[in-house]
N, C-alpha and C positions, 0 to 999 in steps of 0.2 A: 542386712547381713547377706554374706553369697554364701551358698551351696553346693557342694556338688553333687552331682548326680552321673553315680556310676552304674552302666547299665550292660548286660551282658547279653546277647544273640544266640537262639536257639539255632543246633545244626543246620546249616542251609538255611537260613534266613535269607539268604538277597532276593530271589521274587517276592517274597512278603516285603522286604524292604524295597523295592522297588516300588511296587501297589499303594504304600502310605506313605513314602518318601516329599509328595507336593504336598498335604496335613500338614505330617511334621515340619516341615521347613519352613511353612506358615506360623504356627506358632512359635519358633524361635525367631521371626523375623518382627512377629508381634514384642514380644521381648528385649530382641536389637532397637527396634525403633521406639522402645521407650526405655532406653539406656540401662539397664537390666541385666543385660547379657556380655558377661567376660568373655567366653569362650565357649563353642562347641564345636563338635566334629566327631568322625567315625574311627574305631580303632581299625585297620586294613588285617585281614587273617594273614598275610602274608608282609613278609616285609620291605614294601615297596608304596609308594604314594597311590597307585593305581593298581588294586590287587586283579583287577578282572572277575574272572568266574569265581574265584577264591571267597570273593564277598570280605565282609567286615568280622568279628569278634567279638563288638560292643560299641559304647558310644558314650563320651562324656560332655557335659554339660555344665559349666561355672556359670550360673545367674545370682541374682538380689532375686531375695524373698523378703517377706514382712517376719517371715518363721519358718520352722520347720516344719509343721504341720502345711503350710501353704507351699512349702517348697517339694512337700511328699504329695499333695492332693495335685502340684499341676504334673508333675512324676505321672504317676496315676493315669490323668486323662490322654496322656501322651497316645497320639495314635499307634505308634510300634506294638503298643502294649494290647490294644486291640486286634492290628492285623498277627501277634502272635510273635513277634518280632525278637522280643525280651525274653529271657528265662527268669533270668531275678535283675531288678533292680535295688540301689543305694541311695537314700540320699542323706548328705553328711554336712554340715558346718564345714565352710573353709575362710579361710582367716589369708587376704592376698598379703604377701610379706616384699614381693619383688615381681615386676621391676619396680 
């Protein structure tokens, strides 16, 4: 089943997101390359594709988990969540209906 995982950025996160930015993209790529991963990406604090200094808001994440408890534990080890990145994270059942 997928997941998602919705995650929300502490003020001023982009140097900490910057610092664990290779990590995390690592493990989504771990993810990607074993067909896994719907979608991820950053929400922009600003409303433009390239916020700049602005930094991000959060970050969503639709992968295949076995469960929810596996889709909360790799949540969890996510590097952001170490460098300080997160303030709260979600992670929820999502049911793909379209396209």
């Amino acid at each position: 089943m997928y997941y998602a995982i919705i995650s929300e950025d502490v003020e001023n996160s982009l140097p900490m997101r910057k610092s664990a930015r290779p990590a995390h993209l690592e493990r989504l790529e771990k993810l990607k390359a074993e067909g896994r991963l719907l979608v991820a990406g950053p929400h922009p604090a600003i409303d433009t594709p390239d916020p700049g200094d602005a930094g991000f808001s959060g970050s969503l994440v639709v992968a295949e988990f076995d469960s929810l408890e596996a889709a909360q534990a790799w949540a969890d080890a996510d590097p952001y969540i170490e460098a300080g990145v997160y303030a709260r994270v979600v992670v929820k059942p999502y049911k793909v209906v379209l396209p």
